[in-house]
C-alpha positions as CSV (number, residue, x, y, z in Angstrom):
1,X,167.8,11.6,113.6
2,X,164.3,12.3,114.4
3,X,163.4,15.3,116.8
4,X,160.2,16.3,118.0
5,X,158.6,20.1,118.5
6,X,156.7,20.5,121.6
7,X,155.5,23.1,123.4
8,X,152.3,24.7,124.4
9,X,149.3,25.9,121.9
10,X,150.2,28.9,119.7
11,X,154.0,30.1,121.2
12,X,155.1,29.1,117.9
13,X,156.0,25.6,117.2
14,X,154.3,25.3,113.6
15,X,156.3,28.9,112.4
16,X,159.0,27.3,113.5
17,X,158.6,24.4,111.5
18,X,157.6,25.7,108.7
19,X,160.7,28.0,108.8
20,X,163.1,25.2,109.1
21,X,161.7,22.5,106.5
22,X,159.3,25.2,104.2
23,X,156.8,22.3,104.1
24,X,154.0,24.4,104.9
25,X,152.3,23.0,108.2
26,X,149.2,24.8,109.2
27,X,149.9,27.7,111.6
28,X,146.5,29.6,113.0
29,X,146.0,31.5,116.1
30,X,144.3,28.5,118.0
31,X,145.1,25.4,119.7
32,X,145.5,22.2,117.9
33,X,145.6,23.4,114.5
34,X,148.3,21.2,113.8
35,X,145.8,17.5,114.1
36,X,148.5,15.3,112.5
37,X,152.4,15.3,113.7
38,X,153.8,17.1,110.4
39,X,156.9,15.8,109.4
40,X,159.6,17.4,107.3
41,X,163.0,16.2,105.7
42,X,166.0,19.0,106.3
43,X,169.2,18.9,104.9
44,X,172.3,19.3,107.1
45,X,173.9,21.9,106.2
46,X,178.1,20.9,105.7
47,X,180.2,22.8,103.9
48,X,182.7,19.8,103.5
49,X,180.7,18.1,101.4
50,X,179.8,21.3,98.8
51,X,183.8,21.8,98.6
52,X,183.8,17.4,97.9
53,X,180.6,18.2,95.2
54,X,183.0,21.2,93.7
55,X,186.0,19.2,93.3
56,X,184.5,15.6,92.1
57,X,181.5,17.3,90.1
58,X,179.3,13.8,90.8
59,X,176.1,12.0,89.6
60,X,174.7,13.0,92.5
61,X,175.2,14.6,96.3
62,X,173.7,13.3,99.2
63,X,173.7,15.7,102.6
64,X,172.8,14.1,106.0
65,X,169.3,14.6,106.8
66,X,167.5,15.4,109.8
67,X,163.7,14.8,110.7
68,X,161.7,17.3,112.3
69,X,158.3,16.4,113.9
70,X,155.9,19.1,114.8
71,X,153.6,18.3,117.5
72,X,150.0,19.3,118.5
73,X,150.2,21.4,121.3
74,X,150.1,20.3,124.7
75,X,147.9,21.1,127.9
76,X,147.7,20.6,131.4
77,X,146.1,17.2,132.1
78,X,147.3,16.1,128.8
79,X,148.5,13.0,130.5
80,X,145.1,11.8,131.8
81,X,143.9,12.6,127.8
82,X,142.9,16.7,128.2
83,X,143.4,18.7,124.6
84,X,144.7,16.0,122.6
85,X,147.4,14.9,125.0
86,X,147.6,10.8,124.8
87,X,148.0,10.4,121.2
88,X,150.6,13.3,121.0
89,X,152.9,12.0,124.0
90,X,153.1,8.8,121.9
91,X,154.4,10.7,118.9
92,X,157.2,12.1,121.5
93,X,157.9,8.9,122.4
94,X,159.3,8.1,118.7
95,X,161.6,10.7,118.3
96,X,165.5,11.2,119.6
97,X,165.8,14.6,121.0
98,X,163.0,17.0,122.3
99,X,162.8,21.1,121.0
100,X,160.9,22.6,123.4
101,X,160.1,26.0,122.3
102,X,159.0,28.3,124.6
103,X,157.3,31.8,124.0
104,X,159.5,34.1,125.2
105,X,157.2,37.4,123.9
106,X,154.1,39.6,124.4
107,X,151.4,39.9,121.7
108,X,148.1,41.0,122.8
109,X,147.1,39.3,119.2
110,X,148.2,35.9,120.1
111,X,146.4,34.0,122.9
112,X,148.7,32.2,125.6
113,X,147.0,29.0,126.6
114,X,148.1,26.5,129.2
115,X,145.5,25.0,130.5
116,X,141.8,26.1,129.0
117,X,141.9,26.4,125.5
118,X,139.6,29.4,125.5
119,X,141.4,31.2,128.2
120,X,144.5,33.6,127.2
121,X,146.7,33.9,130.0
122,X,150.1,36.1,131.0
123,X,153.1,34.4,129.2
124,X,155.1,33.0,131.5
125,X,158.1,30.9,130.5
126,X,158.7,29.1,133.8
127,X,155.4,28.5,133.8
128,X,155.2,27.0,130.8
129,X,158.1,24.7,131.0
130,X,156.9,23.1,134.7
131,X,153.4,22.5,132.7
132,X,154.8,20.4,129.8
133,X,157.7,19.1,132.0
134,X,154.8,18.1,134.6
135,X,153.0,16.0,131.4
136,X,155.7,14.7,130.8
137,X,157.0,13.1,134.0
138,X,153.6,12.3,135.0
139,X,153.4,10.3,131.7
140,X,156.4,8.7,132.7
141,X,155.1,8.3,136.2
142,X,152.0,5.8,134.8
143,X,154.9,4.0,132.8
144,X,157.6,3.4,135.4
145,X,154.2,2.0,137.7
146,X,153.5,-0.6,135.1
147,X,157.2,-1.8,134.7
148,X,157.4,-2.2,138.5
149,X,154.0,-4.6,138.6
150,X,155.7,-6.5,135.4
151,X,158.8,-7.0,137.4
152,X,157.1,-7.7,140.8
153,X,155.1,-11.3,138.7
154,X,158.1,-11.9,137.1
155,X,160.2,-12.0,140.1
156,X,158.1,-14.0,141.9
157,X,159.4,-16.9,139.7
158,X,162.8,-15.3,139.4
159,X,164.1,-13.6,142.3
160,X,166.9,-11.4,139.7
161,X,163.6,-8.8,138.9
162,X,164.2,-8.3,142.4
163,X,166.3,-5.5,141.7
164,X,164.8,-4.1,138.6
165,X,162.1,-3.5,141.3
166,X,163.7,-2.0,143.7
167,X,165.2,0.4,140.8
168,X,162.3,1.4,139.2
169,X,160.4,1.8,143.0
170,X,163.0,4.5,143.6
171,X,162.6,6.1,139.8
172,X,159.1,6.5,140.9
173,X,159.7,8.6,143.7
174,X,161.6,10.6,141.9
175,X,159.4,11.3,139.6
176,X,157.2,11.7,142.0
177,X,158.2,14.9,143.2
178,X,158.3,16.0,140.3
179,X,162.0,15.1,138.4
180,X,162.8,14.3,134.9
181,X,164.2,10.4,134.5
182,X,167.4,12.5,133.3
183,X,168.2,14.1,136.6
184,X,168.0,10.5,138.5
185,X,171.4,9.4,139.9
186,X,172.1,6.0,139.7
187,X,175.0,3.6,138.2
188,X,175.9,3.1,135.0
189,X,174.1,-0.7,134.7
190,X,171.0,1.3,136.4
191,X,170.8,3.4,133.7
192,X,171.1,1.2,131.1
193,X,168.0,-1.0,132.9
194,X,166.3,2.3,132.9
195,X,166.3,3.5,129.3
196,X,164.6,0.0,128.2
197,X,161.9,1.6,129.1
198,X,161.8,4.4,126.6
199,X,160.4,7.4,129.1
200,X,159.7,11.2,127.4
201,X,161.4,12.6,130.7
202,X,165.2,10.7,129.9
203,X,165.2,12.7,126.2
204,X,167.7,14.9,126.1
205,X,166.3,18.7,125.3
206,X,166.7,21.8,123.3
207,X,164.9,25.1,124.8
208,X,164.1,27.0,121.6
209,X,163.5,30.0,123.2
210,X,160.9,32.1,120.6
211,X,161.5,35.6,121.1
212,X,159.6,38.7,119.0
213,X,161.9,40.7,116.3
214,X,163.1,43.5,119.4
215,X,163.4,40.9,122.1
216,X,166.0,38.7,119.7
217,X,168.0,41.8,118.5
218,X,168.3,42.6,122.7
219,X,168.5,39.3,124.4
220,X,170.4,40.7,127.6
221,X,166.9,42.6,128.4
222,X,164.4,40.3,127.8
223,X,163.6,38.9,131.1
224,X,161.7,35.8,129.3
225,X,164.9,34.7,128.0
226,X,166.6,35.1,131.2
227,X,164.1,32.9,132.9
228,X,164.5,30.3,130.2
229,X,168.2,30.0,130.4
230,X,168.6,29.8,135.0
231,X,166.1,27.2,134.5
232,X,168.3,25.3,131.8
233,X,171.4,26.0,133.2
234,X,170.1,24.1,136.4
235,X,169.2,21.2,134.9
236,X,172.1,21.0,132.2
237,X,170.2,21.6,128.8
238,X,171.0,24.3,126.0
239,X,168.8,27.0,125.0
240,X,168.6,28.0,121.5
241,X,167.3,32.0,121.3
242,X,165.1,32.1,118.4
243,X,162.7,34.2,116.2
244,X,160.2,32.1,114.5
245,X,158.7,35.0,112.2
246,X,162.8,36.1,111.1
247,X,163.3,32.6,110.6
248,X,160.5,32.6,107.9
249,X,161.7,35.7,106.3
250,X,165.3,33.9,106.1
251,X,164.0,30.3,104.7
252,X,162.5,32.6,101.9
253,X,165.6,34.1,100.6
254,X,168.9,32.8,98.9
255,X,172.3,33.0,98.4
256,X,173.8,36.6,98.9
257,X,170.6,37.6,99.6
258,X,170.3,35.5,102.4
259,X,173.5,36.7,103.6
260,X,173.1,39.6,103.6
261,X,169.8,40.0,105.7
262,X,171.7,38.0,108.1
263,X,174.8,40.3,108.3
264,X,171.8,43.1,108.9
265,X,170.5,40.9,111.8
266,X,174.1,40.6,113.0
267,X,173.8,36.7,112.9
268,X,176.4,34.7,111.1
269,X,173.9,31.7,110.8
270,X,170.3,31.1,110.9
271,X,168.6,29.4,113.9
272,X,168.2,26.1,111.5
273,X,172.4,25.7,111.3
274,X,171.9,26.8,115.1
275,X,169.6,24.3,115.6
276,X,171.2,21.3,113.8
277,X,174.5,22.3,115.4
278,X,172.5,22.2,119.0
279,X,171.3,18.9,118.0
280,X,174.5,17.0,116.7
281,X,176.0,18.1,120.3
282,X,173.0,16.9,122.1
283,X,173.2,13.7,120.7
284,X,176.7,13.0,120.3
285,X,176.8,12.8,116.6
286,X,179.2,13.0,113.7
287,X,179.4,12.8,110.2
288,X,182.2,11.1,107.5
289,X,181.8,11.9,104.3
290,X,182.7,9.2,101.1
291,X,183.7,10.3,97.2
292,X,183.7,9.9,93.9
293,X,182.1,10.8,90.8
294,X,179.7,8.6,91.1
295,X,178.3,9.9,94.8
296,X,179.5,12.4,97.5
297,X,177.7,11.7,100.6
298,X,177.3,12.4,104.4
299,X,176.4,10.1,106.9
300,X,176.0,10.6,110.4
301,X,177.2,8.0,113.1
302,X,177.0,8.4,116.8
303,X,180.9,9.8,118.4
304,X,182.4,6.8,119.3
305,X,181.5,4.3,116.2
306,X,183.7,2.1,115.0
307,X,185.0,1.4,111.2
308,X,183.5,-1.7,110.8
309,X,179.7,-0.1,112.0
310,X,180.3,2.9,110.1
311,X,180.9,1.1,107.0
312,X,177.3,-0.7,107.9
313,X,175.7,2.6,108.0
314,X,176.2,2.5,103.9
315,X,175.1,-1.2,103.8
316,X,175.2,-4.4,105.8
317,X,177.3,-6.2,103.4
318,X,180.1,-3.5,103.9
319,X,179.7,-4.4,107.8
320,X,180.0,-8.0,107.4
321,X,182.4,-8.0,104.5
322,X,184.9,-5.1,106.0
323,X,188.7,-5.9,105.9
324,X,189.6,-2.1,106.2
325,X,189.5,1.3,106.0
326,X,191.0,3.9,103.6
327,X,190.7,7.3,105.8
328,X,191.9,10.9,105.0
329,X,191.1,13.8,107.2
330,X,189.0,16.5,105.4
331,X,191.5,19.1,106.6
332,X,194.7,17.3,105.4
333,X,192.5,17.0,101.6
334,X,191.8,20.7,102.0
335,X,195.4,22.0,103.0
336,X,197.0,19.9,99.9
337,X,194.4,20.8,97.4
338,X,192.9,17.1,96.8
339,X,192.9,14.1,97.8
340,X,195.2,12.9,95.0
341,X,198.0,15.3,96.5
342,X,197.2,14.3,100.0
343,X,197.6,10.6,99.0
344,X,201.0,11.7,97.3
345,X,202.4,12.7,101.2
346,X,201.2,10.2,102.9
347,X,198.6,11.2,104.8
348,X,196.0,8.8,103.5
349,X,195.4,6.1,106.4
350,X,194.7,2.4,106.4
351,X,192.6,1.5,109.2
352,X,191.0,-1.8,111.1
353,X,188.3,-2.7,112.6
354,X,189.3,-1.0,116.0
355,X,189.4,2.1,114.3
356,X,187.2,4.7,115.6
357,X,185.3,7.2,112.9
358,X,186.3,11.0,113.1
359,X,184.3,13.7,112.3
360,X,185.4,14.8,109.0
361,X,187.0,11.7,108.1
362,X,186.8,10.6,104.2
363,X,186.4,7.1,104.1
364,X,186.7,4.2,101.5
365,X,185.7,0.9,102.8
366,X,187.5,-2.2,101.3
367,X,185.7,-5.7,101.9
368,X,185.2,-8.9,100.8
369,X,182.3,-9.4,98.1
């Protein structure tokens, strides 16, 4: 899984990456410090497979990972090229699921730039969202234009582009007026037509709202919040409150230490768990776990999967070989004590290729060599 931070210049996208993957981007107090798209590996966090690690002591333990992407800022105009817009809408176009922080605090220190890089300006969070969301779908805009040209030759020797016209004609409009690809209505074989075309606007998003130290602790009166979560709410995304500098403080401590300076903030988790959390839900994602001495692993599949495809998430062969499945629930393993004892009542469960993956599930694949 790949996600992408965007936002504008300086409201905290690089302090937020370097909270959540430690690997150190450059954060300044100017736009476009952050040149390249810095990239960082994160464990997910699951606690399923520490108690799996405990029990089998293994060669080795292997978490789910997730990728984070941190991306230049973004201007208005950065769809015609302004700031450093082109090359950094095509870095948004490779990952799965957009975190659009927005600055959600005052800091005479920090300059608020949405347009000219050498002019600060008032925060504004609604602002700020219609500016990048504006990019965005006028990115998309210039995209759906050339698909409809494409289709218009084509159909000229094949009347069926007829109606991938007429679809992406009406898409245009839409976006037109200024609407994401997400909020277009249409039928399910529409849709499908629709995301061949791999458009910023139809990723689903995260609002990682980046509040100061105060307004975090009092999110019910900061008014930047507020605004963040009616204009979410309306179109259906999550907002994720968030404190970029406690985040830091929290990615540099461990153990009981950590816990404890999140029991003082009154948190139970830190906005990374948070985050991944957010993001599995976005996207519709689980994990199964497999064991043994030799490994315990995570991997992540889409809700949904089916034995056969989850067993090619390990390897190909698995996938091509599979005759079946060996599955035990993680919670019937942890009410008997092991998986030995949960075997002994009968709870272990031999599945075909129908069978669809559970979060949680424990799997052993059997197939042909």
């Amino acid at each position: 899984m790949k996600l992408g931070i965007v936002g504008l210049p300086n409201v905290g996208k690089s302090t937020l990456f370097n909270a959540i993957t430690n690997a150190g981007a450059e954060s300044a107090n100017y736009p476009f410090c952050t040149i390249d798209p810095n990239v960082g590996m994160v464990a997910v966090p699951d606690e399923r497979l520490d108690k799996l690690a405990e029990m089998y002591q293994p060669d080795k333990k292997t978490p789910a990972v997730i990728e984070f992407v941190d991306i230049a800022g973004l201007v208005k105009g950065a769809s015609k090229g302004a700031g450093l817009g082109n090359k950094f809408l095509a870095n948004i176009r490779e990952t799965d699921a957009i975190i659009h922080v927005v600055r959600c605090f005052d800091d005479e220190n920090i300059m608020h730039v949405v347009a000219d890089a050498g002019t600060s300006v008032p925060v504004d969070p609604k602002g700020d969202m219609e500016a990048i969301d504006l990019e965005l779908i006028m990115a998309d805009l210039e995209m759906v234009n050339r698909r409809v040209e494409k289709a218009q030759k084509a159909a000229k020797g094949d009347k069926k582009f007829l109606h991938e016209v007429e679809v992406f004609q009406t898409l245009a409009k839409h976006l037109d007026a200024g609407k994401s690809a997400r909020t277009y209505d249409c039928s399910s074989e529409d849709a499908a037509l629709i995301a061949t075309s791999d458009l910023l606007t139809l990723k689903p998003v995260i609002y990682a709202a980046n509040t100061d130290e105060d307004g975090f602790s009092h999110l019910e009166d900061n008014q930047y919040y507020q605004q963040v979560c009616e204009i979410a709410a309306a179109e259906g995304s999550q907002v994720l409150p968030i404190c970029a500098k406690l985040e830091q403080d929290i990615a540099e401590l461990e153990g009981e230490e950590r816990q404890l300076f999140l029991d003082e903030l009154g948190i139970q988790e830190s906005g990374l768990d948070r985050l991944i959390k957010c993001s599995y839900a976005l996207l519709g994602l689980i994990s199964f776990l497999t064991y043994g001495k030799d490994e315990c692993r995570a991997w992540t599949v889409k809700k949904g999967t089916k034995a056969p495809q989850a067993a090619g998430k390990i390897h190909t062969d698995l996938e091509r070989g599979f005759i079946r499945a060996e599955v035990l629930a993680y919670a019937d393993m942890e009410k008997c004590g092991s998986a030995a004892a949960a075997k002994e009542k009968g709870l272990l469960r031999i599945e075909g290729k129908e069978y669809v993956v559970q979060d949680g599930d424990m799997i052993y694949f059997r197939h042909n060599e």
